[in-house]
N, C-alpha and C positions, 0 to 999 in steps of 0.2 A: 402406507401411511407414514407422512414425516415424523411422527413423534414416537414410533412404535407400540403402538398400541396393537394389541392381539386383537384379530377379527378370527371370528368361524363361517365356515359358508355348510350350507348343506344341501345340498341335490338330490333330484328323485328324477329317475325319467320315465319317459311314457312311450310305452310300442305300442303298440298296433297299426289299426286304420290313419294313425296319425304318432310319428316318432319324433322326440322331444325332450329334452330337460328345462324341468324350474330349478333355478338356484335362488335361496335366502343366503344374504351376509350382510351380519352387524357386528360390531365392536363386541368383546367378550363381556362388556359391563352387562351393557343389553341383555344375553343370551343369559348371562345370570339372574336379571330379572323374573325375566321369561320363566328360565327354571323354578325360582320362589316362589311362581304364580301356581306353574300347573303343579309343582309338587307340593305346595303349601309350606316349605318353608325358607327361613329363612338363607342357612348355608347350604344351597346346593352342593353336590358332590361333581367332579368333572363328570362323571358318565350321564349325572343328572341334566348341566346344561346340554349336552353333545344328545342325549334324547329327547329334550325340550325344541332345541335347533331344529332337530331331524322331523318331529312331530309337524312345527310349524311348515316345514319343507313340502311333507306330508299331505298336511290339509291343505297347502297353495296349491300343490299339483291336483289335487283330488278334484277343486276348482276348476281349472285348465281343463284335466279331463271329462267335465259336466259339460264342454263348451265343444267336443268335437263329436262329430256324429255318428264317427264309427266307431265299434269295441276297440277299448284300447286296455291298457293293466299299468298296474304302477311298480316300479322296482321300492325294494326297501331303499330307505335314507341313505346316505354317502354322507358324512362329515368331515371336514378339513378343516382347520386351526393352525394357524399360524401369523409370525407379525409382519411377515411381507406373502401376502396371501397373491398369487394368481392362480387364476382358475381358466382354463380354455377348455372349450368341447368342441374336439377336432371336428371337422368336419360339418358344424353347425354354425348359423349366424342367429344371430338376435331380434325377436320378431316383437318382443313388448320388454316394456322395462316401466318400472313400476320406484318411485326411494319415497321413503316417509322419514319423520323427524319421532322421534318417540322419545318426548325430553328431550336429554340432550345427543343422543345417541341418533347414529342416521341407520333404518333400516331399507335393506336394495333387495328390489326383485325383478329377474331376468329370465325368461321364458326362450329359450334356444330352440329353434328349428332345425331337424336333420337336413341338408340337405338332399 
């Protein structure tokens, strides 16, 4: 991001019958919203966004894995933060991508295929 603004990304991946990662990543403002929601308040705490991120991560993959037909498991959340964020999964290419606008904030979702 040119301006430096802090994003987080969080990832969950999915083995089984089908191996996979979701990743969520939005600007930190975002992810503190997010936090004030589910935890009901207002000053989230870092651990609080970074489990808010991760939750979201959570229920996208939970998602994904309702869509594949064989048993598959989900790993716990992964969190990453920082203001020049990349993220790569060796080995994996991009099979859906998903950005929405939440205000002013953009939120991306990217479904990685093993393959």
């Amino acid at each position: 991001d040119v301006n430096g603004t802090r994003h987080l990304s969080a990832s969950v991946q999915i083995s089984g019958g089908w191996e996979g990662t979701v990743l969520v990543s939005c600007p930190e403002a975002l992810a503190q919203r997010v936090a004030g929601v589910m935890f009901d308040t207002p000053d989230a705490s870092d651990d609080e966004i970074r489990d808010a991120l991760g939750e979201v991560a959570n229920m996208t993959a939970g998602n994904v894995k309702a869509l594949v037909e064989s048993y598959c498991r989900l790993s716990l959340p992964m969190v990453a933060e920082g203001k020049e964020l990349a993220i790569s999964i060796p080995g994996s290419k991009v099979v859906a991508q998903a950005n929405f606008d939440c205000g002013e904030d953009p939120l991306s979702v990217e479904v990685f295929e093993k393959a």
